[in-house]
C-alpha positions, -999 to +999 in steps of 0.1 A: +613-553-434+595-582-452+560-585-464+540-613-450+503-618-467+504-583-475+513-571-445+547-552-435+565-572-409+601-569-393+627-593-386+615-600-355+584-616-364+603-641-391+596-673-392+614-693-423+602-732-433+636-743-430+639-729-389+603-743-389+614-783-403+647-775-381+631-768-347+601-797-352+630-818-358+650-809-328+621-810-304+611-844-323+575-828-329+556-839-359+533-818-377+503-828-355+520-822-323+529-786-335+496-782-345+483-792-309+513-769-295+502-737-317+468-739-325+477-740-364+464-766-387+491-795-396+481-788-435+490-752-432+523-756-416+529-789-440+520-760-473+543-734-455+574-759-449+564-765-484+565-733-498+534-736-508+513-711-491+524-672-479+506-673-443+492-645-424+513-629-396+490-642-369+501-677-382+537-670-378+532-656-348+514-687-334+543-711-348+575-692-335+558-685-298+549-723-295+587-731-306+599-708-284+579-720-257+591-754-262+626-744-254+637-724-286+652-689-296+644-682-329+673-664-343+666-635-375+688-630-398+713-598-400+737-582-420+764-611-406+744-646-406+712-659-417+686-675-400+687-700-373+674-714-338+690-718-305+683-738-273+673-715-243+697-710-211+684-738-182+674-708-155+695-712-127+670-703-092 
């Protein structure tokens, strides 16, 4: 469990700046254009890949589900390996 603006959340609902830099980089999306994609403010998600701001969990919510509707799995961390991201299976209809 981590705590999130005061708030108690569970590894599901991380979010780390270094999987957020990592998946606007793979998807070649600057801050703007995740910013369009999520409904977050680019100076919020440039202060939280910054380190600079502890955002609300809405806010992290809003980031991870337009990465992972982009193409992304956002991968938590667990006793074996830290976080990461991965590219989703192609569906096969």
């Amino acid at each position: 469990m981590l705590t999130v603006r005061g708030i108690h959340a569970t590894r599901t609902d991380m979010l780390t700046p270094a999987q957020l830099r990592a998946a606007r980089a793979f998807l070649g999306w600057t801050r703007e254009m995740l910013a369009e994609h999520s409904g977050v403010p680019a100076i919020t998600i440039k202060q939280f890949e910054n380190g600079q701001t502890d955002p609300r969990l809405t806010t992290v919510h809003k980031l991870r589900r337009a990465i992972e509707r982009a193409g992304l799995i956002v991968i938590d961390q667990d006793d074996e390996a830290g976080p990461g991201l991965r590219v989703k299976a192609k569906r096969k209809d």
